[in-house]
C-alpha positions as CSV (number, residue, x, y, z in Angstrom):
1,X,145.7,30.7,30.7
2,X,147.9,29.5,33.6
3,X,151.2,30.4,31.9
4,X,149.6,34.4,31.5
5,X,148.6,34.3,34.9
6,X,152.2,32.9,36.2
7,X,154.0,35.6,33.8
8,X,151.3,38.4,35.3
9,X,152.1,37.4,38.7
10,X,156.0,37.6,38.3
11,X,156.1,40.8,36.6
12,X,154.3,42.2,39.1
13,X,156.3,40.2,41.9
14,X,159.8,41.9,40.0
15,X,158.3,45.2,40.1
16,X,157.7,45.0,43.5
17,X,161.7,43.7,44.3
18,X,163.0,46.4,42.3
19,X,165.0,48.6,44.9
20,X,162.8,51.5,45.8
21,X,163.9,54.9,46.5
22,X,161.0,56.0,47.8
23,X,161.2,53.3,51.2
24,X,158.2,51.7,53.2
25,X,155.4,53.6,51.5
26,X,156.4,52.5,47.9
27,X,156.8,49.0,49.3
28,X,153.0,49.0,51.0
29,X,151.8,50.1,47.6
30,X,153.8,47.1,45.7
31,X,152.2,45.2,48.4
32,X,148.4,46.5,47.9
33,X,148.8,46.3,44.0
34,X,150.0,42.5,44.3
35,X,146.4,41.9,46.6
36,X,144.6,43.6,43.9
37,X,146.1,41.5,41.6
38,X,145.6,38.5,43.6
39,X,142.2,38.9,44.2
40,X,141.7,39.8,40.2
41,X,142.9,36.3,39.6
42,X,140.6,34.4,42.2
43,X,138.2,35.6,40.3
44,X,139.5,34.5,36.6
45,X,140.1,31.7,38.3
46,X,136.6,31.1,39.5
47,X,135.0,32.4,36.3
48,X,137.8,29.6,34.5
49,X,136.2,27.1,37.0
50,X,132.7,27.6,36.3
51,X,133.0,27.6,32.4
52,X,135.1,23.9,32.8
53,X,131.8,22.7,35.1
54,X,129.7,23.7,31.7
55,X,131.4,22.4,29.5
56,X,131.6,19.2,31.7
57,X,128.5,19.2,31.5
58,X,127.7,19.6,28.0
59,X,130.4,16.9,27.3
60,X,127.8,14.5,29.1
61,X,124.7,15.8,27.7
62,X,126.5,15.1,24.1
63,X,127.4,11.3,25.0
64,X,123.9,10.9,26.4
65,X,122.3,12.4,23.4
66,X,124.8,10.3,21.3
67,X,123.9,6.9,22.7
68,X,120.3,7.9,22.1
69,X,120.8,8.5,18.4
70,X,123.2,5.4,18.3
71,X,120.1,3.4,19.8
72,X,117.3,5.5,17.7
73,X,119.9,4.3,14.6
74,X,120.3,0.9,15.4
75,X,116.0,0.7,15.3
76,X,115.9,2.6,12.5
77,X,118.0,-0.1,11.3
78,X,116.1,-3.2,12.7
79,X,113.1,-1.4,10.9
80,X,114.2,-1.1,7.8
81,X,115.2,-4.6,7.7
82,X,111.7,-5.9,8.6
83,X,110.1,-3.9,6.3
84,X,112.3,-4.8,3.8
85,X,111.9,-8.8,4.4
86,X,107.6,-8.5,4.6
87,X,107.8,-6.2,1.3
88,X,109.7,-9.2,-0.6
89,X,107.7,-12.1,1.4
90,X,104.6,-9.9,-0.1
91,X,106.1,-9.6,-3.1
92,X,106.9,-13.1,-3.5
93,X,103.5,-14.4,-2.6
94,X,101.9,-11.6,-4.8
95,X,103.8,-13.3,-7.5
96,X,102.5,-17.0,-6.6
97,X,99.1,-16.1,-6.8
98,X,99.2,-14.4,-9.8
99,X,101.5,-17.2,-11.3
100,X,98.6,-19.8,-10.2
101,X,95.7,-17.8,-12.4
C-alpha cells in the first residue's frame, strides 16, 4: 500500500515538472490535481488506520479467547482425570465386595 501510494504521488509530482507550454494556468492546475490527490490519500490513509485499530483489536480478543479455551482445556483435563481415578477406585472396590461374597 505505501509503495502504490509513493509511486501515485511521483507520477503525479513528474507530471506536474514536465515543462508546460501552456505557463501559470497549467501549472495551478498541476498544483490543484496534486491537493486532490493529497487529500484522496489522507483519507486511504485514515481508512488504512482504522482497519489496523480493528484488527488490533481482534488480535486481542483472539489471545483473550485463547487463554480462556487454554484454561477451559486444562479443566477439562483435571476433570477427566478425576473422573477417571473415582471410576477405577469404584471399580476396584466394586470388585472387593463382590470378591468377599
Amino acid at each position: 500500500m505505501e509503495a502504490e501510494i509513493q509511486c501515485f504521488i511521483l507520477k503525479r509530482a513528474s507530471e506536474a515538472w514536465q515543462p508546460q507550454t501552456e505557463g501559470q494556468g497549467t501549472f495551478h492546475e498541476a498544483q490543484k490535481t496534486l491537493s486532490e490527490d493529497h487529500k484522496q490519500l489522507e483519507v486511504k490513509l485514515r481508512h488504512t488506520e482504522n482497519r489496523a485499530r480493528t484488527l488490533e483489536d481482534l488480535v486481542e480478543k483472539l489471545e483473550s479467547q485463547c487463554k480462556e479455551l487454554s484454561n477451559a482445556s486444562e479443566i477439562l483435563l483435571v476433570t477427566i482425570t478425576l473422573l477417571y481415578l473415582f471410576t477405577n477406585l469404584l471399580a476396584g472396590s466394586l470388585f472387593a465386595v463382590s470378591w468377599k461374597c
